[in-house]
C-alpha positions as CSV (number, residue, x, y, z in Angstrom):
1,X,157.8,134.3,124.6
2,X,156.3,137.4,126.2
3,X,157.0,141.2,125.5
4,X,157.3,142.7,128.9
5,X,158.8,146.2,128.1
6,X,162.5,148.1,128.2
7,X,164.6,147.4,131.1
8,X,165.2,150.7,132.7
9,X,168.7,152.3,132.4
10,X,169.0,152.6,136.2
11,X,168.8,149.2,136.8
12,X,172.1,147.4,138.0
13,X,171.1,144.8,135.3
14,X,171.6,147.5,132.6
15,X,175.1,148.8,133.3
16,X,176.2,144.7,134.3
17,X,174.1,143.7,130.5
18,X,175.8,146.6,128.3
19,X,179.2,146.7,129.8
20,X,180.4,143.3,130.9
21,X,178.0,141.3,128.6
22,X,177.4,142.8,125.4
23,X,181.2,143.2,124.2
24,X,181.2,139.5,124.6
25,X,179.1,139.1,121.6
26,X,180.7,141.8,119.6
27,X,178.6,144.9,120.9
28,X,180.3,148.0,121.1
29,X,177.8,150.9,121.0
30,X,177.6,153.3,123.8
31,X,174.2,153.4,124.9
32,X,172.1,150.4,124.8
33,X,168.2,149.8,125.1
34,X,167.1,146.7,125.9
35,X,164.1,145.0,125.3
36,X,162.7,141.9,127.9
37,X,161.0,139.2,127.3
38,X,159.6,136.0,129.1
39,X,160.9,132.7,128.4
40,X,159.4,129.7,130.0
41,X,161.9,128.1,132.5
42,X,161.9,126.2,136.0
43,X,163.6,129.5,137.1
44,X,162.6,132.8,136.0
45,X,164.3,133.1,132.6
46,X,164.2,136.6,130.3
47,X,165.4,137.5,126.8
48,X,167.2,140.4,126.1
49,X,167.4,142.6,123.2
50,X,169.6,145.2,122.6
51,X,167.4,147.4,120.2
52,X,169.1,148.6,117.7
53,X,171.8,146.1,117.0
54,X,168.7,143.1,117.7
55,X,172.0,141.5,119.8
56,X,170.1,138.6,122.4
57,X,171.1,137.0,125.6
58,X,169.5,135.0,128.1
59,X,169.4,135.8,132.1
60,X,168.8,132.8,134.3
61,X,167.4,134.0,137.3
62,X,168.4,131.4,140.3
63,X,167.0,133.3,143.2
64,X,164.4,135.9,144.2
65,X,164.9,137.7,147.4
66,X,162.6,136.3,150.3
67,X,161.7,133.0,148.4
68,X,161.9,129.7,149.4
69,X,165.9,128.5,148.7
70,X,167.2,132.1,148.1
71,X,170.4,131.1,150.5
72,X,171.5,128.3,147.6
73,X,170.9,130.6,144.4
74,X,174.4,131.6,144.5
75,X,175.7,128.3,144.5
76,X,173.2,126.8,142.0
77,X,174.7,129.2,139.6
78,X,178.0,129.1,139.8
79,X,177.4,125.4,139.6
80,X,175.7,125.3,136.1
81,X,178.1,128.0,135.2
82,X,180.7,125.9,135.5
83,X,179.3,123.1,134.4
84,X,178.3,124.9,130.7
85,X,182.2,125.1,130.4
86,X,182.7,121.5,131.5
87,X,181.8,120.4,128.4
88,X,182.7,123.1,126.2
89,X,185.6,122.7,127.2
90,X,185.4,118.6,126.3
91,X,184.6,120.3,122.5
92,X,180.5,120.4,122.4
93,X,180.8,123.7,120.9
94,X,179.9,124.5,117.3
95,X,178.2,122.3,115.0
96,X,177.0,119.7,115.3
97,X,177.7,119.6,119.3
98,X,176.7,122.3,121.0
99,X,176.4,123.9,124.5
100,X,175.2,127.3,125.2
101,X,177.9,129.8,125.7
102,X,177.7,131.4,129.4
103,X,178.8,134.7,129.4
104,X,178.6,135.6,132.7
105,X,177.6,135.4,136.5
106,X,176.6,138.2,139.4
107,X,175.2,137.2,142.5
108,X,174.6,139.9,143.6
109,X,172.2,140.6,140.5
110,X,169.3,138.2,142.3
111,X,172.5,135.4,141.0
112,X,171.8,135.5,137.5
113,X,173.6,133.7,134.7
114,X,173.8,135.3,131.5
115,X,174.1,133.1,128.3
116,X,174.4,133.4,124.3
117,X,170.8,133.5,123.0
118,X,170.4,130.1,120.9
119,X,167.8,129.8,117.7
120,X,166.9,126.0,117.6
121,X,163.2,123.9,117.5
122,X,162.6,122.1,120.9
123,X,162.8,118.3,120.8
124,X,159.2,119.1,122.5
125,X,158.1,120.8,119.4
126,X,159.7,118.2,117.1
127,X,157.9,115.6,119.4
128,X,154.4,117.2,119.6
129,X,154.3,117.8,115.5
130,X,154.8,114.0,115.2
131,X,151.9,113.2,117.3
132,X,149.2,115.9,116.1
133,X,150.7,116.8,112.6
134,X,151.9,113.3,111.0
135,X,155.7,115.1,110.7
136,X,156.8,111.5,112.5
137,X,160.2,111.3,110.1
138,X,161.0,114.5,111.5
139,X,161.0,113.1,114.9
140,X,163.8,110.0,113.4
141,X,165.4,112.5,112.1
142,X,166.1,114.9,115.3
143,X,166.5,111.9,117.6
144,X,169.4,110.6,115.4
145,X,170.8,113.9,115.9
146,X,170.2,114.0,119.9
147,X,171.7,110.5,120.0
148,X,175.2,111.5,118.1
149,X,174.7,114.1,120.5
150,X,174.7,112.4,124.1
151,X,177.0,109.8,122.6
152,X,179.5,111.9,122.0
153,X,179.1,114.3,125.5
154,X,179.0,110.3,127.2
155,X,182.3,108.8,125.4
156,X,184.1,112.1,125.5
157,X,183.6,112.0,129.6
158,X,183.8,108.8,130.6
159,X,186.4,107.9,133.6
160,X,187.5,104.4,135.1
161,X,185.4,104.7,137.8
162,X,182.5,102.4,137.8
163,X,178.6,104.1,138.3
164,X,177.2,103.8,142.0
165,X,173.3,102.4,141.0
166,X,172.5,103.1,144.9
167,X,172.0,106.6,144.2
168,X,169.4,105.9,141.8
169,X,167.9,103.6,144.0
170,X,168.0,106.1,146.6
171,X,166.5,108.9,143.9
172,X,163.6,105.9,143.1
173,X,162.7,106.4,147.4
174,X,162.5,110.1,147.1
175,X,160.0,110.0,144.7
176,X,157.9,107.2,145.8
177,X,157.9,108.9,149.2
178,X,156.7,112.0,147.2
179,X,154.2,110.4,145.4
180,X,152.6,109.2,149.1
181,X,153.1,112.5,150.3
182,X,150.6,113.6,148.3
183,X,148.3,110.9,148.8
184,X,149.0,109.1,144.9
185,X,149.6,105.7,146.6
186,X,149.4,104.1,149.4
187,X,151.8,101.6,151.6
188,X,151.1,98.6,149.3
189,X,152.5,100.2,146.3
190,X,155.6,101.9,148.1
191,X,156.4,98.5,149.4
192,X,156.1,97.1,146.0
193,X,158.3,99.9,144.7
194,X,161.0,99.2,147.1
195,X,160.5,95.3,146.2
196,X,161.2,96.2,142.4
197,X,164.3,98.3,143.5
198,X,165.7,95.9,145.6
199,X,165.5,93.4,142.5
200,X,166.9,96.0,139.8
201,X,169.7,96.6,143.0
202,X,171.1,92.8,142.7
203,X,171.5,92.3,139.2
204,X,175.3,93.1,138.7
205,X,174.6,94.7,135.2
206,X,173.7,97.7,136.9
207,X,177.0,98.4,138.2
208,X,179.4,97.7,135.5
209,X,179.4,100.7,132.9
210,X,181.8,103.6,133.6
211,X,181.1,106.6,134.6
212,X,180.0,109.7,132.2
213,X,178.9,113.5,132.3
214,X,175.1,113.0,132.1
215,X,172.8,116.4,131.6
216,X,170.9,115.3,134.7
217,X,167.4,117.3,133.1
218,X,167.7,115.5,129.5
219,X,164.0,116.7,128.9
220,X,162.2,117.5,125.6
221,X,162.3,121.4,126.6
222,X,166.3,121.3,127.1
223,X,167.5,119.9,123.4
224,X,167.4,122.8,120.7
225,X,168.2,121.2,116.9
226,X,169.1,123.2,114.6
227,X,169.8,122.5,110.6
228,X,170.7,118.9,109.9
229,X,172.5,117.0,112.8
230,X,173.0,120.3,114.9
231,X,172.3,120.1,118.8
232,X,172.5,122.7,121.3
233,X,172.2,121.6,125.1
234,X,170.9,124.3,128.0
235,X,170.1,123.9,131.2
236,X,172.4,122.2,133.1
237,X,172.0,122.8,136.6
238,X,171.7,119.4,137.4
239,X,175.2,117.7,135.5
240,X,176.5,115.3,137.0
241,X,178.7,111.6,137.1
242,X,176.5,109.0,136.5
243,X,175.6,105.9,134.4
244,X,174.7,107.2,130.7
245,X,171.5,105.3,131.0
246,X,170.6,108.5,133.5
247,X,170.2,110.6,130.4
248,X,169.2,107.7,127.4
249,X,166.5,106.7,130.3
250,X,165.0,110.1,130.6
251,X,164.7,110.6,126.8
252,X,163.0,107.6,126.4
253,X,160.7,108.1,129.0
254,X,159.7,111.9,128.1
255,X,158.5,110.2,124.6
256,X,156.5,107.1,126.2
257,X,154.8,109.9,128.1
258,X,154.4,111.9,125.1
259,X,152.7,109.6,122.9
260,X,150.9,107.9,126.3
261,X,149.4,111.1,127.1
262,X,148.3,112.4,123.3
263,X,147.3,109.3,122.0
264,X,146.5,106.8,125.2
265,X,148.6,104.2,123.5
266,X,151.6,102.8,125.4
267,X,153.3,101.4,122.5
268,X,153.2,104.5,120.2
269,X,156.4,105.8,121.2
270,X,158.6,102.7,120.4
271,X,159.1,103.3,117.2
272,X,161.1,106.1,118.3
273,X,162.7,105.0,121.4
274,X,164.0,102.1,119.6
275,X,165.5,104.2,117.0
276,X,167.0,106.8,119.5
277,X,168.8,103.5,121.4
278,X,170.1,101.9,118.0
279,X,171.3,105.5,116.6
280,X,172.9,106.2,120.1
281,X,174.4,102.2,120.1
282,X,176.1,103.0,116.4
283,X,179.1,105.3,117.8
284,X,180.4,102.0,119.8
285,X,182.8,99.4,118.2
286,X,180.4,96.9,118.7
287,X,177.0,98.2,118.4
288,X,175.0,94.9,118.9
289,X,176.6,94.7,122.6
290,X,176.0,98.6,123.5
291,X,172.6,98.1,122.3
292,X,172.2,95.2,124.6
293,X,174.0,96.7,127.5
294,X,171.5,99.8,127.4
295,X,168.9,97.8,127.0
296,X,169.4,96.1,129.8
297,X,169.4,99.1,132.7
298,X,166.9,101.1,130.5
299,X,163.4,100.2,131.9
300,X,164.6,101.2,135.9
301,X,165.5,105.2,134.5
302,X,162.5,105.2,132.3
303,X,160.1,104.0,135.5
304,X,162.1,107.1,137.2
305,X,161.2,109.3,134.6
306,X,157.1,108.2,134.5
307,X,157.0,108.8,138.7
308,X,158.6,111.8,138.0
309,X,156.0,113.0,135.5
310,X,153.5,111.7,138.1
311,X,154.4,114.3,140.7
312,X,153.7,117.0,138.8
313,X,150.4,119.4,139.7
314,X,149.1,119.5,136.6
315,X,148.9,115.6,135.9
316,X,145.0,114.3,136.5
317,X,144.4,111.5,139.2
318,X,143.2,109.3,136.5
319,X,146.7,110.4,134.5
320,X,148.8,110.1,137.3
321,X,147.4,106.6,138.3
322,X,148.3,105.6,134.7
323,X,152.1,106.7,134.8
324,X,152.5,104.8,138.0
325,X,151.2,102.0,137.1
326,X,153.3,101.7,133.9
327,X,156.3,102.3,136.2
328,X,155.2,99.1,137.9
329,X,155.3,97.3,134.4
330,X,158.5,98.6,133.5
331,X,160.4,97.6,136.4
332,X,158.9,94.6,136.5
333,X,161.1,93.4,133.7
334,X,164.0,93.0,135.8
């Protein structure tokens, strides 16, 4: 978090901040003075602090005027907005179940959502002081807690419609293409890709589960835990219907990367993703069966997540290379 000064009084943001947001959360003070700070974010995301009462909320900026997708910030806001009281509305408020209170939405204001400030630890901090600081029941610990978590979100959603697995296949093509975009493989291995989906595509397993709420982004930076079995959930611009594998698949993959990346040992993270699956197959009558049926359609959103990790600028060609080719093992196992 960066200091970045006060946010001057004649900005729009100030009047919108002290007299549409702040009696929200129980501010009723005339004047106002607000300090800003950086947060890190794949938009650009700032504290603020009301000064004297130490009130904090969050502003999610979705678009900057004369940047690239400024037309769609408008929409991508009111979209997450709406989607925050989705499930609040479904009961993931309080403890343990959380979601982040939105408070409000201008577009005009460069279509910025404005949210309740959370306190919480990361499940990227829980994760990293397993790996460098030995704190690995910690890491049980929290993941118990983010599987009660998505369990409940999952069950509490669910509809009789059954999941379309095309879409994922079709998600699996955007990122191979991608990845030879920007010269990480060649044709060989896209064809191979597209082999391995087509094999994952014709096993009737994944097409059976029902559909669920997923958070679409279910990284390590989006989980906040709090005391005991307390979760709080941000960033969901990108909910939607899906299998609940989507989300379980994601998890598991952020922590093969984890330990993969820290420690350069593939099987270092099982420990934990096994855990995370058998915690999150407990809140089912029959937990051997969920635990199999997970199982089972796991390794094609964990491959997703790896070649997603693998686009990313700041991954080395020797890196990158590795994550593919354990995308290859993975779906292998179809």
């Amino acid at each position: 978090m960066q200091y970045l000064g006060h946010l001057p009084e004649h900005d729009p943001l100030h009047h919108y901040l002290r007299a549409e947001i702040l009696p929200q959360v129980g501010y009723w003070g005339g004047r106002a003075e607000f300090r800003v700070f950086a947060l890190d974010g794949s938009h650009p995301v700032y504290l603020y602090e009301e000064r004297r009462s130490l009130v904090r909320v969050v502003g999610k900026f979705f678009g900057q005027p004369n940047q690239p997708g400024w037309d769609g910030a408008t929409p991508r806001m009111v979209k997450e907005f709406n989607a925050l009281c989705l499930l609040r509305d479904h009961g993931l408020v309080g403890y343990p179940h959380h979601v982040v209170r939105p408070l409000g939405i201008s577009g005009g204001l460069n279509s910025v959502l404005v949210e309740e400030y959370t306190y919480g630890r990361s499940l990227s901090s829980v994760i990293e002081a397993a790996i460098y600081h030995g704190q690995r029941d910690a890491l049980f610990r929290k993941l118990t807690a983010l599987a009660y978590f998505l369990a409940t979100a999952h069950n509490r959603t669910a509809n009789e419609l059954r999941v379309d697995f095309s879409k994922d296949c079709s998600y699996l093509d955007r990122l191979v293409q991608q990845l030879q975009d920007r010269h990480a493989i060649g044709g060989a291995d896209a064809n191979e890709f597209y082999w391995l989906r087509d094999r994952w595509r014709e096993q009737p397993r994944m097409w059976e589960d029902q559909q669920v709420i997923v958070h679409g982004d279910a990284t390590p930076t989006n989980f906040l835990f709090g005391d005991e079995l307390a979760v709080t959930a941000i960033d969901l611009e990108r909910m939607k219907r899906a299998d609940r594998v989507f989300d379980l698949g994601r998890v598991a993959g952020e922590l093969q990367h984890s330990f993969l990346h820290a420690t350069g040992d593939k099987y270092a993270a099982e420990p934990f993703i096994g855990h995370f699956l058998w915690e999150y197959s407990c809140h089912f009558p029959d937990r051997y069966a969920a635990f199999r049926s997970i199982t089972g359609r796991l390794p094609f959103q964990m491959a997703l997540t790896l070649l997603r990790i693998a686009r990313n600028s700041w991954v080395s060609s020797w890196y990158r290379w590795r994550l593919i080719d354990e995308a290859k093992i993975t779906l292998r196992t179809f």
